[in-house]
C-alpha positions in Angstrom: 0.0 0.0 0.0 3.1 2.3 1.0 4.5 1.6 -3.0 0.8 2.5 -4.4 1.1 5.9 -2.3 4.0 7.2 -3.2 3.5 6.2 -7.2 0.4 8.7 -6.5 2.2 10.8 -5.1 5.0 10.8 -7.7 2.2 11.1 -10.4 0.4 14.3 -8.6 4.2 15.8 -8.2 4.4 15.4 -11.8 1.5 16.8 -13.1 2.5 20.6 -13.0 6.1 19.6 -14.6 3.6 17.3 -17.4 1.4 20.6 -17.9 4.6 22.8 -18.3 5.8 20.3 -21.0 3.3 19.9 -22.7 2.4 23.7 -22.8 6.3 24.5 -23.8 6.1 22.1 -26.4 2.7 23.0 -28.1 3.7 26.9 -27.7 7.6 26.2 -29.1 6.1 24.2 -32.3 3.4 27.4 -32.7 5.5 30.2 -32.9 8.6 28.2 -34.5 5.8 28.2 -37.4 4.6 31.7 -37.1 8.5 32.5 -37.4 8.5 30.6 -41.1 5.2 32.4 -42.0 5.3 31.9 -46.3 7.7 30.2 -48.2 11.3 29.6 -46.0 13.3 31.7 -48.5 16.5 29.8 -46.2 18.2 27.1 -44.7 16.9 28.2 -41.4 13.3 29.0 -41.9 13.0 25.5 -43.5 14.5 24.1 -40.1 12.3 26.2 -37.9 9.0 24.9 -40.3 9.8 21.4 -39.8 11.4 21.6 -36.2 8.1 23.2 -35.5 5.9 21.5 -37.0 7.5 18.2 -35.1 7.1 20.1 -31.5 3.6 21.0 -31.8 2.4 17.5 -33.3 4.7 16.0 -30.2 2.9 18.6 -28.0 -0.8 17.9 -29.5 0.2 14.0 -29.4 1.3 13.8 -25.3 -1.7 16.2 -24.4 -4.1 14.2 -26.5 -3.1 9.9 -25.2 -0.4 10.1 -23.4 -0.9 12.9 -20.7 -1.2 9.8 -18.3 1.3 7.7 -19.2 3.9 10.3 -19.0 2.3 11.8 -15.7 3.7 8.3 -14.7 7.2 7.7 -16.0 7.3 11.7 -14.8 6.7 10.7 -11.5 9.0 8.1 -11.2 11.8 9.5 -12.9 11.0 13.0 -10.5 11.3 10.2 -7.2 14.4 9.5 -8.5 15.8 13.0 -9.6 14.6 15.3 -7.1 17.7 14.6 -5.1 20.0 15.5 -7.6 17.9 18.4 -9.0 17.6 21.5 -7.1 15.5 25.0 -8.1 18.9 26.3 -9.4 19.0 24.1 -12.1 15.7 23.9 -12.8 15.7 27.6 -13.0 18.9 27.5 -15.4 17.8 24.6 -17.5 14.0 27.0 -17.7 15.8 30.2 -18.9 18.4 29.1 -21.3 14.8 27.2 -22.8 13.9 30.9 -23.1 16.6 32.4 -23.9 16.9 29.9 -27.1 13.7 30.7 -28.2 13.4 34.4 -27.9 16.6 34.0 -30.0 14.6 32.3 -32.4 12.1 35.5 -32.7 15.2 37.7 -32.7 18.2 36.4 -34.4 16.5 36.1 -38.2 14.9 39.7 -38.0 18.3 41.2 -37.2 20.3 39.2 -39.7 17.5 40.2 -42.4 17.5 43.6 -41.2 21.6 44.0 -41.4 21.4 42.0 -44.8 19.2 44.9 -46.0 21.3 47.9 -44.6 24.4 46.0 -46.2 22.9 45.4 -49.4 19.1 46.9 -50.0 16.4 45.0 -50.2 16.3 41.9 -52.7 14.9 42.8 -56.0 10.8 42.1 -55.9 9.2 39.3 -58.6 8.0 40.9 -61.7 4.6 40.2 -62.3 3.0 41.1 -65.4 -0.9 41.9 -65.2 -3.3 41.7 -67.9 -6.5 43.7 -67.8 -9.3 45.6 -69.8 -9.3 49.2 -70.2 -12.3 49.7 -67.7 -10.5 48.3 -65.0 -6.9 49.4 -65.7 -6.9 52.4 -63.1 -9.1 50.4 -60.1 -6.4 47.0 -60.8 -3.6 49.7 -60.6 -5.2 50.8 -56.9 -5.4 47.4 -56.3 -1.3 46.2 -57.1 -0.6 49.5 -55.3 -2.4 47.9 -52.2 -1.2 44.4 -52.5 2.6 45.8 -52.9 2.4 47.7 -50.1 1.0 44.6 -48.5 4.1 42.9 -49.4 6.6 45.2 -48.0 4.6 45.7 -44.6 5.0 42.2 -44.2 9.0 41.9 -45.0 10.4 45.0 -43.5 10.1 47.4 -45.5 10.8 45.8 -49.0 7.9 44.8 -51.5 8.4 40.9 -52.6 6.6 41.8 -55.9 6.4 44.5 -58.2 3.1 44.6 -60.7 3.3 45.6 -63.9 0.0 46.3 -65.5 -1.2 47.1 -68.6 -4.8 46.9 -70.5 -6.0 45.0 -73.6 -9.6 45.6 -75.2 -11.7 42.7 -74.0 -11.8 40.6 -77.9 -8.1 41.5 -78.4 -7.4 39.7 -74.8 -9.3 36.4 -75.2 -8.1 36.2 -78.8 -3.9 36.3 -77.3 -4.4 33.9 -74.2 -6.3 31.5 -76.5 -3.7 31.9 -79.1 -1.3 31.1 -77.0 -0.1 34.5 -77.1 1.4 35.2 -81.1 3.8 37.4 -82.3 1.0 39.6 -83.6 -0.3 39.8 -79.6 3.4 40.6 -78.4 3.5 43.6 -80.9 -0.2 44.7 -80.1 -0.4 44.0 -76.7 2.6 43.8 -74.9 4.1 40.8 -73.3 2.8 37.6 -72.2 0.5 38.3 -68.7 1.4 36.3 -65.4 -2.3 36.8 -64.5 -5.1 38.3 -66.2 -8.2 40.1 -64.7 -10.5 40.4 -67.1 -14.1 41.7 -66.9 -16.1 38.6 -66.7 -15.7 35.0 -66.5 -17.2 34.7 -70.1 -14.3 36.6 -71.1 -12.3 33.2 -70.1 -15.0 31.0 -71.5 -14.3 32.8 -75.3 -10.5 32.6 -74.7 -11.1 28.6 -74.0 -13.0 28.5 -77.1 -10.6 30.6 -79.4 -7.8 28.4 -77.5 -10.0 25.4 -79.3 -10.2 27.1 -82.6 -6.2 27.6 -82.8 -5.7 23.9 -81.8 -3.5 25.2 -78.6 -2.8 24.2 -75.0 -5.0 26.6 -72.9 -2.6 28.4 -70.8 -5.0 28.7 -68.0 -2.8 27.3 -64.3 -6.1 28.3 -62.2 -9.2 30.5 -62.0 -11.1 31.5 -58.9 -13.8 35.1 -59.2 -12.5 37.1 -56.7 -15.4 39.9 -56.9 -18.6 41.1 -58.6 -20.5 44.5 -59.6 -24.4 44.3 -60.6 -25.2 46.4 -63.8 -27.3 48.7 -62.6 -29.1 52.2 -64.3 -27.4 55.5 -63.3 -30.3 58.1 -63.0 -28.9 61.6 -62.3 -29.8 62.8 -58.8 -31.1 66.5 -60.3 -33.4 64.3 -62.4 -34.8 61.6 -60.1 -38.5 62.1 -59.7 -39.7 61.5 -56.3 -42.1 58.3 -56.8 -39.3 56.5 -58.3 -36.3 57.2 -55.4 -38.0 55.0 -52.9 -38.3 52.0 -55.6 -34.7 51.5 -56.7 -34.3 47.9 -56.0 -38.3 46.7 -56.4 -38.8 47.1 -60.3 -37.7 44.6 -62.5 -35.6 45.9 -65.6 -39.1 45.1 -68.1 -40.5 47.8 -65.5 -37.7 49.8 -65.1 -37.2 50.1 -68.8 -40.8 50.8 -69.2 -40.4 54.0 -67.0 -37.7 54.7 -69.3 -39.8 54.8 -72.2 -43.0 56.7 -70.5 -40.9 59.4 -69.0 -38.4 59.8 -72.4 -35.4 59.6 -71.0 -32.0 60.0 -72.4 -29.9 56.8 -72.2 -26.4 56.3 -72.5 -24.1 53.2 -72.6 -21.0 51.9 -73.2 -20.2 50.5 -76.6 -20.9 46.7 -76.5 -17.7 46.7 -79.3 -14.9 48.0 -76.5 -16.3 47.6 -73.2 -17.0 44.5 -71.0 -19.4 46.6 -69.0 -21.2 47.7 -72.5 -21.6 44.3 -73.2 -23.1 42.9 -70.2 -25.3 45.5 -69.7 -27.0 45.0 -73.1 -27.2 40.8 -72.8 -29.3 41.5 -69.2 -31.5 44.4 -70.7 -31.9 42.3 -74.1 -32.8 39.0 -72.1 -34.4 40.4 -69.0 -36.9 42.7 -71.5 -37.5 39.5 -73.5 -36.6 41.9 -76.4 -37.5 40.6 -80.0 -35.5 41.9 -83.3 -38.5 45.3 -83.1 -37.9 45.6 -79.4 -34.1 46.0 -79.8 -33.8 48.4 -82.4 -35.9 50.6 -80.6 -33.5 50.1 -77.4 -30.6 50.8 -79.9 -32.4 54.0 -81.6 -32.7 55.5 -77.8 -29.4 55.2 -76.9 -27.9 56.4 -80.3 -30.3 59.3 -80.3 -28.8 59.8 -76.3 -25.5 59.3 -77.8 -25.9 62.1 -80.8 -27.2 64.5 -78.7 -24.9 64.9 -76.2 -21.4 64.1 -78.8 -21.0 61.1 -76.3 -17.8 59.2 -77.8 -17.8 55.1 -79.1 -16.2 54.3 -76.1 -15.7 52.2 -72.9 -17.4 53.5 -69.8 -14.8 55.4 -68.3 -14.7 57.0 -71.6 -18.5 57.8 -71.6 -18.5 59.1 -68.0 -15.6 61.0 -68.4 -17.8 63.2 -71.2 -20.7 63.2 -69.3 -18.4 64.9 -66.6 -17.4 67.5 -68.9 -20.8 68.4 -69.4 -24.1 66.7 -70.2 -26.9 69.2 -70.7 -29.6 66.7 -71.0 -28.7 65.0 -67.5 -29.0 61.3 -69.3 -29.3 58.0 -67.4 -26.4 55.3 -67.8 -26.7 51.9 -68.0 -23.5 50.4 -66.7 -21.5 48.4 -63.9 -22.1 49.7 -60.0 -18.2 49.3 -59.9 -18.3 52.2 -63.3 -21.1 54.5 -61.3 -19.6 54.8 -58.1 -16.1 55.5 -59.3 -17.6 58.1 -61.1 -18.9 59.1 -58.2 -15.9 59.3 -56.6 -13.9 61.5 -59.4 -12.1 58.6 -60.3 -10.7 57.2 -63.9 -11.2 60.8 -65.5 -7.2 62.3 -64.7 -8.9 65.3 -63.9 -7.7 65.7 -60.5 -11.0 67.8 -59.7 -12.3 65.7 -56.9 -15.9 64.3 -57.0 -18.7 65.7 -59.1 -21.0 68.2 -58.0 -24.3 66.7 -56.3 -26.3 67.3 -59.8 -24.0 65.1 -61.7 -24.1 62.5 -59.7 -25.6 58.7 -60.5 -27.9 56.9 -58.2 -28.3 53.4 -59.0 -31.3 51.4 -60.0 -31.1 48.0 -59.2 -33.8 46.4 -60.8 -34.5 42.8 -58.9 -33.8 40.5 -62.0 -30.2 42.1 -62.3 -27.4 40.6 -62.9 -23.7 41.0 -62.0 -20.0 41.0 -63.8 -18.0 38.1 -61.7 -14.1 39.4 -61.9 -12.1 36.3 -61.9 -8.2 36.2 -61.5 -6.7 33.7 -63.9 -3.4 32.3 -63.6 -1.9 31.2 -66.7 1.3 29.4 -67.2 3.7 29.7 -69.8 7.0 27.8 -70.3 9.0 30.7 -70.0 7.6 31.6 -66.5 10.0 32.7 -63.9 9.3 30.2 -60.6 9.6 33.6 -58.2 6.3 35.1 -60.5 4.5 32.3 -60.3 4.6 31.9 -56.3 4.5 36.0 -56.3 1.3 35.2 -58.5 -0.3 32.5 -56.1 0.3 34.5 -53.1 -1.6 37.8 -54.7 -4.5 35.2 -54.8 -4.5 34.5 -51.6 -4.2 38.1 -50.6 -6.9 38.6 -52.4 -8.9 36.0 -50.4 -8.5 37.6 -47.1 -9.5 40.5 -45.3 -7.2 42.7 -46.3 -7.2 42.2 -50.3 -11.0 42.2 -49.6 -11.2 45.7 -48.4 -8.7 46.6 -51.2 -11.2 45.5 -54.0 -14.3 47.4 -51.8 -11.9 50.4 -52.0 -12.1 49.7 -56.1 -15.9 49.2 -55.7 -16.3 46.0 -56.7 -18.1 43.2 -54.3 -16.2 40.3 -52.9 -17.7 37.1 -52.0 -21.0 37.0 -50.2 -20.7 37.0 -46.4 -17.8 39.8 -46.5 -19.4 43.4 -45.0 -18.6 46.0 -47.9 -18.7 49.9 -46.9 -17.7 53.2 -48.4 -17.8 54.0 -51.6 -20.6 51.1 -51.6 -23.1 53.1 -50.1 -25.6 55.6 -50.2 -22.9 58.5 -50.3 -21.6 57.4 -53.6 -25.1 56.2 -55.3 -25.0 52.5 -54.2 -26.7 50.5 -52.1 -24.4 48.0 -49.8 -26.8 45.7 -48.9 -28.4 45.1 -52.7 -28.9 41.1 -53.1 -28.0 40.2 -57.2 -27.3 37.3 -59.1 -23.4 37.3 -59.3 -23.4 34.9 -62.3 -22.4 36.1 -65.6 -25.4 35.6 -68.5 -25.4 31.6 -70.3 -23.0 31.8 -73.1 -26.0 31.1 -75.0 -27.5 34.2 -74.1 -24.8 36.3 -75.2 -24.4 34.9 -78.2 -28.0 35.2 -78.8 -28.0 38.9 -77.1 -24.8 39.3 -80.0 -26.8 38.6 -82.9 -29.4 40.4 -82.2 -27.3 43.5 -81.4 -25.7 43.0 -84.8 -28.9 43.7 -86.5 -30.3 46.1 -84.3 -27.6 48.4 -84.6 -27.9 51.1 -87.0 -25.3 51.0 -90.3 -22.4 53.1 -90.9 -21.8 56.2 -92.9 -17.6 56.6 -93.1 -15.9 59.0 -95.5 -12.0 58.2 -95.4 -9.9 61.4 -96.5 -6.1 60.3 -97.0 -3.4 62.6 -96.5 -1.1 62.0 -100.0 1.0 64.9 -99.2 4.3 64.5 -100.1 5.7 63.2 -96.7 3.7 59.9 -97.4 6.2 59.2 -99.2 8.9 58.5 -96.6 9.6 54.9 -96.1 7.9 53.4 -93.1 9.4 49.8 -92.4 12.5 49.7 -95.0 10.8 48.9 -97.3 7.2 50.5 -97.7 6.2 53.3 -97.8 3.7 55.2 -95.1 1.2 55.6 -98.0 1.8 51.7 -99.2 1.5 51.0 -95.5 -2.0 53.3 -94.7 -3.4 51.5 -98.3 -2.8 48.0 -97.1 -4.5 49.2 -93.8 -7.2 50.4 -95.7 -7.6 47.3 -97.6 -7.9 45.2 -94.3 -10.5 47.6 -92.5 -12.9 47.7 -95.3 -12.7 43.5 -95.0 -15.4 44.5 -91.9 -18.3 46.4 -93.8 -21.5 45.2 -94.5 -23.6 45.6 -96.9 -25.6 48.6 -95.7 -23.1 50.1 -94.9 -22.0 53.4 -96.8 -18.4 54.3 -97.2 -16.7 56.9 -99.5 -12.6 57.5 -100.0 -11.0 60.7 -100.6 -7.3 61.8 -101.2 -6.0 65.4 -100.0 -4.2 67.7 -101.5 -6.0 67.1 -104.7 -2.8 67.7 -106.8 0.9 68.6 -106.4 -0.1 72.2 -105.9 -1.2 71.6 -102.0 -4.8 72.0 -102.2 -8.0 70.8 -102.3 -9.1 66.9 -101.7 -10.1 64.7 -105.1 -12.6 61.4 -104.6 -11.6 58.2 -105.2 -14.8 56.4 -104.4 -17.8 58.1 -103.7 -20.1 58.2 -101.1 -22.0 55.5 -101.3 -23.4 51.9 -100.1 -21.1 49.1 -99.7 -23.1 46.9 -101.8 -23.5 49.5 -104.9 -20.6 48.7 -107.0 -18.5 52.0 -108.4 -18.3 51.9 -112.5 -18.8 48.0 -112.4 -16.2 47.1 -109.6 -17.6 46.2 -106.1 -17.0 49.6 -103.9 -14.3 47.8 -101.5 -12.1 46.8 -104.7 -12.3 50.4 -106.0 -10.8 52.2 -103.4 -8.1 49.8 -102.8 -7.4 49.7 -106.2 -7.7 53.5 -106.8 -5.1 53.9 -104.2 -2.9 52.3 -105.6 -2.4 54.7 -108.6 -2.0 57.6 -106.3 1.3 59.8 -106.4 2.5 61.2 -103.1 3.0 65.1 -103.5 2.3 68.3 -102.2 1.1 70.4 -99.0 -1.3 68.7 -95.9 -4.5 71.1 -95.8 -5.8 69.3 -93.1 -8.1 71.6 -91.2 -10.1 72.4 -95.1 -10.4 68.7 -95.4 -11.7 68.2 -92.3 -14.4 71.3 -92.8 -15.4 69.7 -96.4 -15.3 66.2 -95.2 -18.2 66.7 -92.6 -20.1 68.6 -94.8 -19.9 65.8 -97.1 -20.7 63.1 -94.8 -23.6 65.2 -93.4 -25.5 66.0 -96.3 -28.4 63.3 -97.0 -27.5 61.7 -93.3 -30.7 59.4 -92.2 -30.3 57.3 -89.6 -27.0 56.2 -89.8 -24.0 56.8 -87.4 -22.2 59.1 -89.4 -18.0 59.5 -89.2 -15.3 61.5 -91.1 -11.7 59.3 -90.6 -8.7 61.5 -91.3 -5.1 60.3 -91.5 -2.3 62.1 -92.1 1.8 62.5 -91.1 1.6 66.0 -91.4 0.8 69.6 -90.0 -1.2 71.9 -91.6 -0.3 74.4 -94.5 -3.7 75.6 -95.3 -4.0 78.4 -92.7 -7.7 78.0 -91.2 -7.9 78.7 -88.0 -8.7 75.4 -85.5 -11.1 77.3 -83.6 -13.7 78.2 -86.4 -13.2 74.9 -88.0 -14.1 73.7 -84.4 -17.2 75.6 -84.3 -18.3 74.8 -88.0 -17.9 70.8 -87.7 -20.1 71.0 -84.1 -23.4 70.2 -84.1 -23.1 68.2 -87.9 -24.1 65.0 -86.6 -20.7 64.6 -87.6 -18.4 62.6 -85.5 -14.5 63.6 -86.5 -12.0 61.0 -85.8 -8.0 61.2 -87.2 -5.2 59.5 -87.2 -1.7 60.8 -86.6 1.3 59.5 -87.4 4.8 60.3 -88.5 5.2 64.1 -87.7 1.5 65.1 -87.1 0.2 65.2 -83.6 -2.9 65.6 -82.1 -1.5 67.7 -79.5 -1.6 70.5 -82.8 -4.2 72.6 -84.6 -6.5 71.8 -82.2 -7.1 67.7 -83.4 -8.0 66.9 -79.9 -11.0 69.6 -78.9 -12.1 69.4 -82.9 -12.4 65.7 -82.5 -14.0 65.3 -78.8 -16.3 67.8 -79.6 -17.4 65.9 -82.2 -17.9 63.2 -80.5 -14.8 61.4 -81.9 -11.5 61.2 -81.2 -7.8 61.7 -82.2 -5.1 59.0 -82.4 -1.2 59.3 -81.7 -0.2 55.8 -83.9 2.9 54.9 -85.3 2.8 53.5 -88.8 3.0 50.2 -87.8 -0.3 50.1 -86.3 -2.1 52.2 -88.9 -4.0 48.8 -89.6 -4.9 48.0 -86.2 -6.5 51.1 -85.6 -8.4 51.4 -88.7 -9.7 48.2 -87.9 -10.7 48.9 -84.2 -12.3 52.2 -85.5 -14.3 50.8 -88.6 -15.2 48.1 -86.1 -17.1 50.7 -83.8 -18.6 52.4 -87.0 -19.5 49.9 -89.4 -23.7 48.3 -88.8 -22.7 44.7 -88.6 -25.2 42.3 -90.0 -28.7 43.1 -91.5 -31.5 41.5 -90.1 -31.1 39.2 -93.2 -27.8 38.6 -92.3 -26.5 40.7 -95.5 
């Protein structure tokens, strides 16, 4: 009985020494592996991960089966050294334990913090980003946020750096599903470490054109890290009273029904350039239920909206930033929440003004059959990847996933997964609502194709006159070889591949002669399918170029004034554009103002194209053509067929109903 007593007593000596053990054990293995937090980027950080890891699963293993069994051998082996023990060494043996592991918290930062005063900090992965135009300034807030992130984290020094650059939404699917050609290096840029695109359908069309080329698809993951509903922006000077309290009870059949009964003005991004454009027309087309009559007359209000105001072809940032600049007849926007608030906020516009005043601003509709834009983050994988951009990649996901990324992409004004509290700008003091319930998933890839199609015919035809500049600078060679007039032919040539046959196009040349002056036709304006003298009116001009002789002055600002005259007279219903290019300045004298005032108003939009010397910082190109509703373009020569292309693109009608 004597033996049982003191084994119990051993045990019950034990136990505190057992519960210190234990304890020391668990909280060693923890914070050896809050020491290694990320990828051990050393010898030592991978002995501290596994070391710790091997403490705590020790620790978790005694306090979970064998607590009792080693309260036992504890107390026996404590009978048998508490005579040679004494609190002195205990108390040694205790604070070299701690000694060793504050040195474990403190040794690495010091040797990382006098490797950085030796040497600076290490140079950061280079990760390239890929995104829309739309987005490019909120994804640059965001790799702002996410670097900083970085450097908080590791002293001081930023472990990535973001490059990040835009691609119109068509032009991005068509390079990842490529597999990235030379023709999307030159265009684009280089090949993306991650893209952020606008929608996930944007990566279902890239798999698709990744099909059609017969590649790999150079997807490595995919996860939607955020959403944004399309909503209508109403101006707040305009919102009548018995509609204010109803912004999230009408469906968008209703919603567009108050549209029509109270005549409003409607504006939207062109479905051609812009993601946001694009969505927005699939959910009005398919939540309307809106037949082949039904669209057109959707498409005939918001180019009437568009005409009115000189709104540009453009993305949204594009459109709000001319409805900022002044927009007489206070029209409503249909368009992302993430697009309305930062306009809102005085974002995206380079203005540096702060927000608009209260009259300008949007309030959101959200009508209760909306539906959202889902942002993924895609990872793609190339050969030529660098290992540090790929973990510099996968760790920006994950940022992205917790709090803190979250709170970056509610300061962009987008919506992170559900169950994640958003605040300012998504709430009432921007225009949004931050409770709004929406359905974050993209349209069927059905629907767009169907809501496409139907877009295609709805939308009215084109009316382009092309005026050349022949001067005799066109004749410098542009790549070796050809010369910038072979060059701005061929372009020509490709462009007109893309017009249909309702379309009306006409070509002109300027100066008309060596003596400087005047412009001569080449083709006339006319319809596409109305053949000039016997030869189809596509074949005419290209072959008519082709017998021009370079010579002469650049009366540029004449052209210009006759050109929109031209294209205005007998104008119906068509969109109606006067393309300029030219490599020169001006040497007929007008002054840019008055041809500014004459070309306003035309129905007339004015866009040109400047390359070699000509600028459209000169002779007022840019206010001429933005007041137009146009726009001016700084190109080199060798994209002179990538831009004619992009602009015919946004000018020409597409298909007939009859698919002519």
């Amino acid at each position: 009985m004597a033996g049982a007593g003191d084994d119990g007593n051993g045990r019950e000596s034990a136990r505190p020494l057992v519960s210190i053990l234990v304890a020391l054990f668990t909280g060693a293995g923890i914070a050896l592996q809050q020491l290694s937090t990320g990828q051990p980027a050393s010898f030592a950080r991978w002995a501290m991960l596994i070391g710790g890891s091997i403490i705590g699963g020790l620790g978790g293993l005694f306090a979970a089966g064998l607590f009792e069994s080693l309260l036992h051998w504890s107390g026996d082996v404590l009978q048998k050294a508490r005579t040679l023990l004494r609190p002195r060494v205990l108390a040694f043996v205790g604070g070299l334990c701690l000694t060793a592991l504050a040195a474990g918290y403190v040794v690495p930062p010091t040797l990382d913090f006098a490797k950085r005063w030796w040497r600076g900090c290490e140079r950061p992965a280079a990760v390239r980003v890929l995104t829309s135009p739309e987005q490019l300034d909120a994804v640059r807030g965001l790799a702002d946020a996410y670097e900083s992130a970085t450097a908080a984290a590791n002293h001081g020094c930023p472990t990535a750096e973001l490059y990040v650059y835009a691609a119109r939404p068509d032009d991005a699917r068509d390079a990842v599903g490529s597999g990235w050609t030379n023709d999307a290096l030159r265009q684009i840029g280089p090949r993306p470490d991650v893209w952020l695109p606008d929608s996930t359908a944007d990566v279902d069309a890239a798999r698709d054109a990744a099909a059609r080329f017969a590649v790999p698809v150079p997807i490595a993951g995919e996860r939607v890290i955020a959403a944004s509903p399309v909503v209508l922006g109403v101006p707040a000077a305009a919102l009548p009273d018995d509609l204010a309290q109803r912004r999230e009870e009408l469906t968008w059949k209703q919603l567009w029904g108050e549209v029509e009964r109270r005549d409003w003005d409607v504006l939207r991004p062109d479905p051609g350039v812009s993601g946001a454009g694009a969505l927005a027309t699939t959910v009005l087309y398919d939540r309307t239920r809106a037949d082949a009559p039904a669209a057109r007359a959707i498409e005939q209000r918001i180019e009437r909206s568009l005409d009115a105001g000189g709104f540009p072809l453009g993305d949204s940032t594009e459109l709000l930033c001319r409805k900022r600049a002044g927009d007489p007849h206070k029209a409503a926007v249909l368009t992302t929440e993430q697009a309305l608030v930062r306009f809102n906020q005085g974002l995206g516009c380079g203005l540096g003004e702060g927000p608009p005043a209260a009259e300008q601003t949007l309030v959101a509709f959200y009508p209760a059959d909306t539906l959202g834009a889902d942002h993924p983050l895609v990872r793609l994988g190339w050969d030529t990847t660098a290992a540090a951009a790929t973990a510099a990649v996968k760790d920006l996901d994950g940022w992205l996933g917790r709090d803190e990324g979250k709170r970056a992409l509610v300061r962009a004004a987008l919506r992170p997964p559900p169950l994640f509290d958003v605040a300012d700008p998504l709430t009432d003091r921007f225009g949004a609502h931050a409770g709004v319930v929406f359905e974050r998933r993209p349209p069927s890839p059905d629907t767009v194709r169907t809501t496409r199609q139907r877009y295609s015919q709805a939308r009215r035809p084109g009316r382009i006159l092309l005026a050349l500049d022949v001067s005799g600078s066109m004749q410098t060679l542009a790549d070796g070889r050809r010369t910038r007039l072979q060059v701005a032919s061929a372009g020509v040539g490709r462009a007109l591949e893309l017009m249909s046959g309702r379309d009306e196009f006409g070509l002109r040349v300027f100066p008309a002669d060596g003596r400087g002056t005047g412009v001569r036709d080449i083709v006339p304006l006319g319809r596409a399918d109305v053949a000039v003298a016997g030869v189809p009116r596509a074949k005419a001009a290209v072959d008519g170029l082709a017998q021009v002789r370079a010579a002469g002055g650049t009366p540029l600002l004449q052209t210009i004034e006759d050109g929109v005259d031209t294209a205005a007279k007998g104008l119906g219903e068509q969109i109606a554009g006067l393309v300029v290019l030219t490599d020169g300045n001006d040497t007929g004298g007008l002054d840019p103002a008055s041809v500014d005032a004459v070309v306003r108003g035309k129905g007339v939009r004015v866009f040109v194209i400047a390359i070699g010397e000509a600028s459209c910082g000169a002779f007022g190109l840019r206010d001429i053509t933005a007041h137009s509703g146009g726009a001016c373009y700084d190109a080199s020569t060798g994209s002179i067929g990538d831009v004619l292309r992009d602009l015919f693109g946004l000018l020409w009608g597409g298909e007939s109903a009859d698919g002519g």
